[in-house]
N, C-alpha and C positions, 0 to 999 in steps of 0.2 A: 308573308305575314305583314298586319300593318305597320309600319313605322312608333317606334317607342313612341315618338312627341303626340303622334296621334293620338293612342290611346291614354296618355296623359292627360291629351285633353279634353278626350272624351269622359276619362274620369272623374275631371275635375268639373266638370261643366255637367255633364249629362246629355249632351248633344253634340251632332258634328256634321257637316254640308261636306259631300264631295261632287265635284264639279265636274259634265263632262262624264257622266256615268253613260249613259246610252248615246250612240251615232245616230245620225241624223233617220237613219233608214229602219233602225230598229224603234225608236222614238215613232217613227209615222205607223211603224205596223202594228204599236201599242194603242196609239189613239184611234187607227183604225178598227180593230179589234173593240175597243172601249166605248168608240160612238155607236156600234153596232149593238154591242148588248142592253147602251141606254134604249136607242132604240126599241127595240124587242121585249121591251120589259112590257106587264101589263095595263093596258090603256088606265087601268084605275087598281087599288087597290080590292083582290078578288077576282079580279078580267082574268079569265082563261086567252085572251087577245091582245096583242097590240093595237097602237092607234090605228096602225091599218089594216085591221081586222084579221092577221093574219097568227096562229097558235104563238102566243107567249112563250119566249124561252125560261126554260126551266119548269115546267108543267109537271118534269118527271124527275126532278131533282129529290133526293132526300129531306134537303132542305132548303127553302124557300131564298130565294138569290138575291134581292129586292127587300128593300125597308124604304117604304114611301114614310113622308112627313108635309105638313103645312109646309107653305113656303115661307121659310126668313122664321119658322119656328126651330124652340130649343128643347127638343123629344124625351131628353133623359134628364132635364136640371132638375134639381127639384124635387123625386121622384126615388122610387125604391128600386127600378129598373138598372139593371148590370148591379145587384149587390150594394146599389145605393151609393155608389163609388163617385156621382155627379150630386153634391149636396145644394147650390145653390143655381137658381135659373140664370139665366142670360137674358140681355133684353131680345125682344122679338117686335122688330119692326116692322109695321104696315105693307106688305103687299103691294103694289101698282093696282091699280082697276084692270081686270082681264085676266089677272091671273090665274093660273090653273087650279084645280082643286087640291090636288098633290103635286109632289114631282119626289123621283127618285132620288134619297138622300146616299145610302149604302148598297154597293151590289157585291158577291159574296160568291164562292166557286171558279177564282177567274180559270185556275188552274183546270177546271172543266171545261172553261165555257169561250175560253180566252183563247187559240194556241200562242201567239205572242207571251200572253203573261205566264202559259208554262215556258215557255222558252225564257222568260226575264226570272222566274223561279230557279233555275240553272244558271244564272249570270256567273262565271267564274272569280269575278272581282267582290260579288255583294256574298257569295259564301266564303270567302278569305276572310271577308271582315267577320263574317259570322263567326267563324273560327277563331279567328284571332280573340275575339272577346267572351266567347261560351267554353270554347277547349274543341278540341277535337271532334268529341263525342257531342258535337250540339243538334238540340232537337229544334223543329218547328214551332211559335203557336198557334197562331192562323194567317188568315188573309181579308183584308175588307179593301173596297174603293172606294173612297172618298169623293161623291160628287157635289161639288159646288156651282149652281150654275146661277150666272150673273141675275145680278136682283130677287132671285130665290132660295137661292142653296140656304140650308139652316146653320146653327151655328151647334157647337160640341160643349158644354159648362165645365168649367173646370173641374179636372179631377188629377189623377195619378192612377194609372192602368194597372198593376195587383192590388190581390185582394187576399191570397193567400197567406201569405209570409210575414205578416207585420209583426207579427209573437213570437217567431221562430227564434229557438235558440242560435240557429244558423244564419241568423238575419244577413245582411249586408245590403252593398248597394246595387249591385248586381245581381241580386237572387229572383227579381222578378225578371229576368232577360230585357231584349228592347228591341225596337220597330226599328226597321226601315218604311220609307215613302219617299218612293220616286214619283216627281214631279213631271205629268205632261207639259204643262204651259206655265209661262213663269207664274210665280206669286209676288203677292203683294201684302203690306202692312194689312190691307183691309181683308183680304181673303184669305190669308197665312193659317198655319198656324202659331199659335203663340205658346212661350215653355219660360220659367222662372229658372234659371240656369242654378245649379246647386241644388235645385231641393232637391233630389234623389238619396243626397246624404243624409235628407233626418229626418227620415221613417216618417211614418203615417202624419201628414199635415191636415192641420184644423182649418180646412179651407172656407168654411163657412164664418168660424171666427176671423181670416184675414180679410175677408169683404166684410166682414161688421166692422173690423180698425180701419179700414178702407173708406168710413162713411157711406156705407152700402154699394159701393161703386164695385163693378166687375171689371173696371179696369184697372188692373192690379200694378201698381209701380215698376215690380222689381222683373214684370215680363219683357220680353224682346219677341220680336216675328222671324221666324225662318224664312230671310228671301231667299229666291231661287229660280233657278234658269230652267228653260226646259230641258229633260235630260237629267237636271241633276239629281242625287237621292240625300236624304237622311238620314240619320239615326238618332235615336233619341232613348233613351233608359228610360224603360216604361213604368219607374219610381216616380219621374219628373210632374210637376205640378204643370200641366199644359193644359189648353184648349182651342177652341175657336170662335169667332162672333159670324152670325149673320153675314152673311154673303150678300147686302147691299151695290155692293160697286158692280161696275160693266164686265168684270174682267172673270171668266169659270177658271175655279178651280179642280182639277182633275189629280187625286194622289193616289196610286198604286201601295198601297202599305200592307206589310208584311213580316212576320217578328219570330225569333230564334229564340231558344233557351239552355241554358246549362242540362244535361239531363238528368243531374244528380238533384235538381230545382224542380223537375216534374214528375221522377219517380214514384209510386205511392201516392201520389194526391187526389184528393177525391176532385171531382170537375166543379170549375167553376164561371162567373161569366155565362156568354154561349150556350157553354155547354153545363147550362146551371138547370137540376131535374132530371137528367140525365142518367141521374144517379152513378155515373160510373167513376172508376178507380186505374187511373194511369199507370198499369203495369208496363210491364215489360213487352209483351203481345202488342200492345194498344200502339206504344213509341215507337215499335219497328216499323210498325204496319204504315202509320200517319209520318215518319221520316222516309219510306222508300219512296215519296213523291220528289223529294229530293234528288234520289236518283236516278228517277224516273225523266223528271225536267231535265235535268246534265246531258244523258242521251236526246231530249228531245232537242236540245237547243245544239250539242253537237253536229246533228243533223242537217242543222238548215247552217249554221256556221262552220264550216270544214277548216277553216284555218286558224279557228281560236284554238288554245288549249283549256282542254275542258278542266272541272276545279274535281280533285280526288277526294271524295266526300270519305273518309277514314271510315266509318261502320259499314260501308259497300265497296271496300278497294275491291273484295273478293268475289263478290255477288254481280259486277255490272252487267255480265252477261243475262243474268237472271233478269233481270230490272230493266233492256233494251226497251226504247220507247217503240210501241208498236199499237194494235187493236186488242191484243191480250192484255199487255198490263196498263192499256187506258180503261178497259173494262174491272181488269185487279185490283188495280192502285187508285186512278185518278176518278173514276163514277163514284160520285158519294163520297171522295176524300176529307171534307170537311164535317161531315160527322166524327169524326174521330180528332177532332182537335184537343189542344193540348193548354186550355185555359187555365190560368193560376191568378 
């Protein structure tokens, strides 16, 4: 389990950097895995192809892997998109001359598309902490990648990631769960993310009114940037007033991000986010189904790692035989696993 100070701190803060989360060789087969799916992604928004003419990954996905955007634009400010939950834009700076018409901002599935990122999905260290802070019984919510690439990446507009829970008589500060994002290459101030440390503890912020006391500036006082080495991961309570600017500078950003929940937080809930239209209701069926990738990755990553110990995920101590990563339950579990996510 983590360390009390930690999660003290993580409490009191809403965020926390562990340093040294992936080895050098697991770190290369993430990136390598990562430049490939950029890669492969469709030459334009619609292209059944890549740029080198050759079928587009994920053609046969359920759900589409890829969210291209302008370069250096900010897709969701502004806008009723994800629940409205980005109330104000971010600046969007001019382009170089030459630039592409898109570029891939989000890709989506890694746990399909990736075997690295199932295998970092099973990291035995980043599901302790999950545990440590969900309970035992913690569920998934999704998975996105964060691509930022030098002088184009766009930026994120401030928001705080639920949408469900802000009435709840059960409120807290933890009820909306929280991300991890493991870092490929380091970050920087310019390329970061950025998070106002505390707000997680006072419910739903008027972030549209804090940029109007702000002088309309989105550069918010009270934020800080998450630096960070390669290798290293995050966490951050996805209560937390965070975002990001425009990816100006030399330097890409690449974050593997990925977020857990209490289960008793996604029981019963109608879907939201993502999986918003969907119409569905997070039973019981839905949780198993969307946490046995959990189990699924533990065995995939024990596989290629024979001398780690793997992390005993509590709701499949009994089941692992069932759940052995193989072609049956990549076709069960992990084909289309992300239709079944667990947005709040």
């Amino acid at each position: 389990m983590l360390h009390p100070n930690i999660l003290d701190a993580f409490n009191e803060y809403g965020f926390y950097i562990f340093e040294n989360v992936l080895d050098k060789e697991e770190l290369n087969d993430i990136r390598s895995d990562t430049a490939d799916m950029i890669e492969r992604a469709p030459a334009e928004p619609g292209s059944a192809v890549d740029k080198k003419g050759r079928a587009a990954l994920g053609r046969d996905f359920a759900r589409e892997p890829y969210t291209f955007i302008k370069p250096l634009s900010d897709p969701w400010g502004g806008t009723n998109l994800l629940n409205g939950r980005h109330p104000s834009k971010m600046v969007e700076p001019k382009p170089e001359e030459g630039a592409p018409e898109y570029v891939v901002h989000l890709m989506y599935g890694m746990c399909e598309a990736m075997p690295a990122a199932l295998r970092l999905y099973g990291h035995p260290d980043l599901l302790m902490i999950a545990e440590s802070i969900n309970g035992e019984d913690f569920v998934p919510y999704n998975d996105a990648i964060f691509v930022k690439q030098p002088g184009l990446g766009g930026s994120v507009a401030w928001h705080q990631d639920g949408v469900t829970h802000w009435k709840s008589k059960d409120w807290d500060e933890g009820i909306h769960g929280f991300n991890f994002q493991v870092q490929l290459y380091e970050t920087t101030p310019a390329n970061s993310l950025w998070v106002i440390p505390g707000s997680h503890k006072n419910g739903k912020a008027d972030i549209k009114g804090m940029i109007e006391r702000n002088g309309g500036s989105i550069q918010l006082p009270d934020a800080v940037p998450l630096i960070c080495a390669p290798g290293d991961a995050t966490i951050v309570n996805r209560q937390m007033v965070h975002g990001s600017f425009a990816n100006a500078s030399p330097n890409i950003r690449i974050s593997i991000t990925f977020g857990f929940h209490r289960r008793k937080s996604v029981l019963g809930q109608k879907a939201a986010l993502g999986m918003n239209g969907t119409n569905a209701v997070y039973d019981a069926k839905r949780i198993f189904e969307r946490a046995a990738v959990i189990q699924v990755a533990i065995d995939a990553r024990r596989q290629k790692y024979h001398n780690e110990k793997s992390f005993d995920y509590k709701p499949f101590t009994d089941l692992k035989d069932k759940y052995r990563f193989n072609d049956a339950t990549f076709t069960s579990v992990i084909k289309d696993y992300n239709t079944k996510d667990l947005a709040i």
